[in-house]
NUVEX-685160 format. One line per 4 residues: number of its first residue (from 0); for each residue x, y, z of N, C-alpha, C. Coordinates in steps of 0.2 Angstrom, whole numbers, plus 2048, in hexadecimal, padded with zeros to 3 digits. Layout:
NUM = X,Y,Z,X,Y,Z,X,Y,Z; ... .
//
This chain:
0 = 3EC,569,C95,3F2,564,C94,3F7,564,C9A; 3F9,56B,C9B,3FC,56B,CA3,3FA,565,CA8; 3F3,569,CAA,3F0,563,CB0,3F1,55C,CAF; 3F2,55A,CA8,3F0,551,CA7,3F8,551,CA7 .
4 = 3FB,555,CA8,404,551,CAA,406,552,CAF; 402,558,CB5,404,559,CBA,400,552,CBE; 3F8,54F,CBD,3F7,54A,CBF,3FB,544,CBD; 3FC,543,CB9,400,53D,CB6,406,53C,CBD .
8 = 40B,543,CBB,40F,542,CBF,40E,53F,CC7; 408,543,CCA,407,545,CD0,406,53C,CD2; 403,539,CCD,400,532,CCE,406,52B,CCB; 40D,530,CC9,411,529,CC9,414,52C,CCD .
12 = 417,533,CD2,419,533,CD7,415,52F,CDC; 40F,52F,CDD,40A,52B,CE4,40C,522,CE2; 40D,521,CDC,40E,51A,CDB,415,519,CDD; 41B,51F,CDD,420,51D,CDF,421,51C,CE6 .
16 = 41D,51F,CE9,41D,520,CF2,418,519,CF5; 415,519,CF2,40E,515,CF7,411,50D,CF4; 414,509,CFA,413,503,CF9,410,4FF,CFD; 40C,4FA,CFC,409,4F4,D02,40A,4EC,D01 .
20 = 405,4EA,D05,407,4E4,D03,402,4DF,D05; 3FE,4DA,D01,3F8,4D7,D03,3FB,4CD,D05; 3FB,4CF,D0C,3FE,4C9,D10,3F9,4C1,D0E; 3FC,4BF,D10,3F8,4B5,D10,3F2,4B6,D17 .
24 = 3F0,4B1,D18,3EE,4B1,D1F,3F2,4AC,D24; 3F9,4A8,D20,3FD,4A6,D25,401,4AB,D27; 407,4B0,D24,408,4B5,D24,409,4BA,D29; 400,4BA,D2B,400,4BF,D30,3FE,4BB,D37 .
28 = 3FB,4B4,D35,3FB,4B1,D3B,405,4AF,D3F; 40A,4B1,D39,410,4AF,D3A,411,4B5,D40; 410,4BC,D39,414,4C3,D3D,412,4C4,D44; 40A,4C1,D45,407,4C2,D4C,40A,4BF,D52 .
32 = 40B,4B9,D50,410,4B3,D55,415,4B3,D55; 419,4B8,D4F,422,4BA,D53,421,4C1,D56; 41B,4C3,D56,41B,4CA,D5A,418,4C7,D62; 417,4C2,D61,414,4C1,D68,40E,4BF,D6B .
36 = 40B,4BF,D65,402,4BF,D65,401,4B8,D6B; 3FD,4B8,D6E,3FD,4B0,D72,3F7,4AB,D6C; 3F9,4A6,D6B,3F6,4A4,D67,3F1,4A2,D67; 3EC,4A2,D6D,3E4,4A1,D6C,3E4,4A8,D6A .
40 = 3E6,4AE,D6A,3E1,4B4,D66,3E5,4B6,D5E; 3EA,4B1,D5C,3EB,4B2,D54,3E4,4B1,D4F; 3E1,4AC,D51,3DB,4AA,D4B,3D8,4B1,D4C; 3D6,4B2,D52,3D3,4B9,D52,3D3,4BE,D4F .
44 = 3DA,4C2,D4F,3DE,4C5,D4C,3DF,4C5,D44; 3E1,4BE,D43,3E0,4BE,D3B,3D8,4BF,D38; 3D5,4BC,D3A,3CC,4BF,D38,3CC,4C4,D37; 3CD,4C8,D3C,3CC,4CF,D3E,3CF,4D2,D37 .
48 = 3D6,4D2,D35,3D9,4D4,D30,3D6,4D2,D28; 3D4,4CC,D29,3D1,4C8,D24,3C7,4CE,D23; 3C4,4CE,D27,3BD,4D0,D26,3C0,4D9,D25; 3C2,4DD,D28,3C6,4E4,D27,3CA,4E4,D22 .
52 = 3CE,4E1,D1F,3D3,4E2,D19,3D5,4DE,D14; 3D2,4DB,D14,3D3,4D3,D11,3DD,4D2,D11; 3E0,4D3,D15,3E9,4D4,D16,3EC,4D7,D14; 3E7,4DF,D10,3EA,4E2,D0A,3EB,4E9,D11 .
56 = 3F3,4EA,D11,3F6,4EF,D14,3F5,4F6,D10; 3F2,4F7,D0C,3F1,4FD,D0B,3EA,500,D0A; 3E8,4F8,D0E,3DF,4FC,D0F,3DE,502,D13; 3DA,506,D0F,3D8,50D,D15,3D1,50E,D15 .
60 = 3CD,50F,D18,3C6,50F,D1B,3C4,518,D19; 3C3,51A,D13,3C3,524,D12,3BF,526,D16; 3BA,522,D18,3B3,525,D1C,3B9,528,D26; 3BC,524,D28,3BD,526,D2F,3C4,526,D2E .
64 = 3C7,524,D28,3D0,522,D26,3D4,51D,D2E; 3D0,518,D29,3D2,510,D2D,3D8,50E,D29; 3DD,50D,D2C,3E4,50A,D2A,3E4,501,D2C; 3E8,500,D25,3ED,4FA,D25,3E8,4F3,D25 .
68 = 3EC,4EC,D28,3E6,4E8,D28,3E2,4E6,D2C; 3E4,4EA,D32,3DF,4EA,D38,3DA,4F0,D39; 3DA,4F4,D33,3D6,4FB,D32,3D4,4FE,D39; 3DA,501,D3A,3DB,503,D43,3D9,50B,D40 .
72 = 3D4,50E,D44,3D4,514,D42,3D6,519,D43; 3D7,51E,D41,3DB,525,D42,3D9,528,D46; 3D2,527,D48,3CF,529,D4E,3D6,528,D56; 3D4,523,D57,3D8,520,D5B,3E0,51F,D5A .
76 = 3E0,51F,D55,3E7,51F,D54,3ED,525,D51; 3EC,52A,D4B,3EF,52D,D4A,3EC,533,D44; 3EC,538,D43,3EB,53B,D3F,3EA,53B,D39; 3E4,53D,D34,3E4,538,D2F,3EB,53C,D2B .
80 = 3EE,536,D26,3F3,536,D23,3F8,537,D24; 3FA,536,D2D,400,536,D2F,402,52F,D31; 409,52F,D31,40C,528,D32,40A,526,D3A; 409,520,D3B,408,51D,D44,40F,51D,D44 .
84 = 412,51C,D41,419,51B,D46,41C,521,D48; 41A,528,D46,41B,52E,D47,41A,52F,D50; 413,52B,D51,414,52C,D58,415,524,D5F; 418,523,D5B,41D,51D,D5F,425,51D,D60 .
//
């Protein structure tokens, strides 16, 4: 009985922490072009997002732990299950 309330708990704490957000494809062709993106390679960009995540920001890939909607991997990018912004 312990165990089934200490997972309970452990699983609406994770519910309270983990938020995301599953974008449009206007959306992020928007975020892309106020950050800059040149606008022959947004279409790209959104594909890209579109075939790796369908624009769900809390996609993770567990095989290499691929983040976010561009499934940038933790290879290249940061530790698994440490923040990227940790090292920016």
């Amino acid at each position: 009985m312990l165990k089934l309330i200490v997972a309970c708990l452990l699983l609406a704490l994770a519910a309270t922490v983990t938020e995301g957000k599953v974008y449009t494809q206007c959306e992020v062709a928007s975020a892309l072009r106020a950050k800059g993106v040149p606008e022959d390679q947004v279409a790209t960009w959104v594909c890209i997002a579109h075939a790796e995540s369908d624009f769900d920001t809390t996609a993770i890939n567990s095989n290499t732990w691929d983040y976010g909607i561009f499934q940038i991997s933790s290879i290249y990018w940061c530790e698994s299950g440490d923040s990227a912004g940790r090292f920016y």
